[in-house]
N, C-alpha and C positions, 0 to 999 in steps of 0.2 A: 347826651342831648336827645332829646324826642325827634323824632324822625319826621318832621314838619319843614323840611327843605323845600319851599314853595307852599308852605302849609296844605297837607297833602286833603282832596277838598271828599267827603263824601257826595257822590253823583246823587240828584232827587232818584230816586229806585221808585217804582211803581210795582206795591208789595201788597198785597190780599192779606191784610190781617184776619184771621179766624174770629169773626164775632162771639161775644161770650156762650148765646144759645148753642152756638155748636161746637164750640170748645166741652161744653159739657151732656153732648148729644152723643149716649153709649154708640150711637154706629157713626159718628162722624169721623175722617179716616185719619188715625194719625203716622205720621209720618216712623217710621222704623227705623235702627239705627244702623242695618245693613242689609245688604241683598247677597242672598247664598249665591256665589261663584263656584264653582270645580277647583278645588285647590287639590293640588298633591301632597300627602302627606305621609312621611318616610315610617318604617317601622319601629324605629324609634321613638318619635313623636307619638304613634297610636299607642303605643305600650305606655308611656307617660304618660297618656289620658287615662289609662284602664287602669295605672296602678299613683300614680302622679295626683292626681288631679282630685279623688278622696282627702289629699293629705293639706293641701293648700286652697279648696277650696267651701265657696260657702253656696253651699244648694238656693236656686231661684224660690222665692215661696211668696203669693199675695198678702202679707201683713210685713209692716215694720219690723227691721232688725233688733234686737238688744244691743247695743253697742259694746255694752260693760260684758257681754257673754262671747262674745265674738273678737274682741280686743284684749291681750290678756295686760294691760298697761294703759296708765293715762299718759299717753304720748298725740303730740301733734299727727292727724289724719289727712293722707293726701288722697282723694277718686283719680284714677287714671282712666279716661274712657277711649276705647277705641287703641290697645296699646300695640298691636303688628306683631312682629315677631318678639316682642317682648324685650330686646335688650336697650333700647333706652331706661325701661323701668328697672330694671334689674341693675345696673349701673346708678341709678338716683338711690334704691335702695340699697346699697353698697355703702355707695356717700354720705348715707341721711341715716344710720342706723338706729337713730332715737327716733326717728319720724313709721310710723304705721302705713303703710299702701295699698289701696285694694284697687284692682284692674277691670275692669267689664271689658269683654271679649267674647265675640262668639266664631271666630274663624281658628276651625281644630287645626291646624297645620303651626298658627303663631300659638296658639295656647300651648301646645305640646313640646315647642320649640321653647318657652319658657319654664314649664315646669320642669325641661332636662337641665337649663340654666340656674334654676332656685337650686335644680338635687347637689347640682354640681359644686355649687358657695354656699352651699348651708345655711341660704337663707333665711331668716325667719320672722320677716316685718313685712312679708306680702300677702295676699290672701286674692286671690281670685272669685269672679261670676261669671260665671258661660253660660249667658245669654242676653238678649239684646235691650240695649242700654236705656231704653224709652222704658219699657215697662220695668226694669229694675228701678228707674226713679220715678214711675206711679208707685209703685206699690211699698219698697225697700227700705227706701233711706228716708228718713228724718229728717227734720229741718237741723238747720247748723250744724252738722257732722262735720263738716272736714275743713282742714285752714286752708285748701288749696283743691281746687278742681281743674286738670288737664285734660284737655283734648288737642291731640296735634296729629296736624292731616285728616282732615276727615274728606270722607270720597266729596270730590266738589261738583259732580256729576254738572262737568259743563257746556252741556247744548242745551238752549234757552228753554228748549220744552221737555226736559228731565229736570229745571229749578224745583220743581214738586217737592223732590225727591230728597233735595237736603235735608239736613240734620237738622242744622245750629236756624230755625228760626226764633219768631220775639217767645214763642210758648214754653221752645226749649229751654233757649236762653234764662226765663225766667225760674224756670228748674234747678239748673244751673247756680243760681242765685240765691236760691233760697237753701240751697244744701251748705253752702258756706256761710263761718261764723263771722262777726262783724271785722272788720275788716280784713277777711280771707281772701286768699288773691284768685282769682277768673283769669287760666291762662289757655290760650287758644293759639296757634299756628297752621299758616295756609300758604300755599305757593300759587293760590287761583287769586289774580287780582281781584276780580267780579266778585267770588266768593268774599274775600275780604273787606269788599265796601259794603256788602249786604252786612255782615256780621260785626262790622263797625255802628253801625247806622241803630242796628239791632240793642246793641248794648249800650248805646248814648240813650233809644227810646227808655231804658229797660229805670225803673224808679229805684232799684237795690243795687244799681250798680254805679259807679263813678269809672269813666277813664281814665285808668292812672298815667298816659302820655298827656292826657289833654284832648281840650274838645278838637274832633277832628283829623286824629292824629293818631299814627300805630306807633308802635314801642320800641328799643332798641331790644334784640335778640338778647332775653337774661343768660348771664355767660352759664347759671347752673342748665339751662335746656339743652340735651344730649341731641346731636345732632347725628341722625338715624341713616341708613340707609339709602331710604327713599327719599328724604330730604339732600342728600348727597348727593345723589343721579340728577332729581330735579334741580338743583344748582349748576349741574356739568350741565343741562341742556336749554341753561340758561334763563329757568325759573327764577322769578323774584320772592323768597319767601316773607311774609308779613307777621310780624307777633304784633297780637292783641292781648294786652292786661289790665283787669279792669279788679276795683276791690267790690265789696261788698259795705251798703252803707248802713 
């Protein structure tokens, strides 16, 4: 059942949409898909970058991928953006071995923690981009690439005067949208209520996309989404986590 127990109500949000002039104004600012932190990173991890991370990965570059050069099978495409330390995706690609995965990530501590993960299962349906996920979907990816685009957890940077700073707004979103094939699924996961009604609200405006709970309405948790880490700690201290899935029409 859709998770509309009191039919759960999007709040009016008083949201600054980016007018088209400055959506396409080269110095208009766009929002980035993360803020460099001091992370620690073991020597393990750094040596998987320096020897790892040639072998699974695909180098940033300004023009459109080849898909057929970069994919060595016509197999179903999943984007994972924003994937952490890596092992929910390494766990789907386990399960999905007919399915192709590519990760955007730019935090060396989980990318290196992953690529000791792929050495270790002998992976070979993931392929990684290290670096940040806004300009890999200006410049990278193509329309309709992938039957599924994940983002789960994204920083929900919540004091009212860092909203700036979000990810997932209607520009994104619309990104988002356009990379998935007709009816590809838009799955998204957040423990920030606030965050979630903005990025509900976001996807009801967005014209490519349908909510597959229904208007108004978050999703039940799909039992394949691996439940992480940080989504476990956030649970124990009594977060409510929210899935959002919407297709593509």
């Amino acid at each position: 059942m859709p998770l509309c127990q009191n039919k759960i109500l999007v709040h009016k949000l008083t949201v600054t949409v980016p007018k088209i002039a400055q959506m396409t104004n080269p110095h208009h600012r766009k929002v980035r898909s993360f803020v460099r932190r001091p992370g620690r990173i073991t020597n393990a991890q750094h040596k998987a970058l320096r020897d790892l991370l040639p072998l699974f990965s695909i180098p940033f570059q300004n023009h459109l991928i080849n898909p057929e050069k970069i994919f060595s099978r016509e197999a179903p495409r999943v984007l994972d953006i924003g994937f952490g330390d890596g092992e929910a995706l390494l766990t789907l690609s386990i399960n999905n071995p007919s399915v192709d995965y590519l990760g955007v990530e730019v935090h060396e501590p989980g990318i290196g923690h992953l690529l000791l993960l792929l050495e270790r299962a002998k992976t070979s349906n993931v392929w990684i981009i290290r670096h940040d996920a806004s300009e890999v979907l200006d410049h990278m990816l193509p329309d309709q690439l992938f039957s599924a685009v994940n983002l789960f957890f994204p920083d929900p940077w919540p004091k009212k005067r860092h909203h700036k700073r979000r990810l997932l707004g209607p520009e994104f979103i619309h990104q988002l949208a356009r990379l998935l094939i007709l009816r590809g699924t838009l799955q998204i996961a957040t423990d920030c209520d606030d965050y979630a009604r903005s990025i509900l609200e976001f996807i009801e405006k967005e014209p490519l996309l349908e909510n597959t709970a229904g208007a108004r309405c978050y999703a039940e948790r799909p039992k394949e989404r691996v439940i992480t880490r940080y989504e476990a700690r956030g649970v124990h201290l009594g977060h409510h986590v929210r899935d959002l899935l919407a297709h593509r029409l």
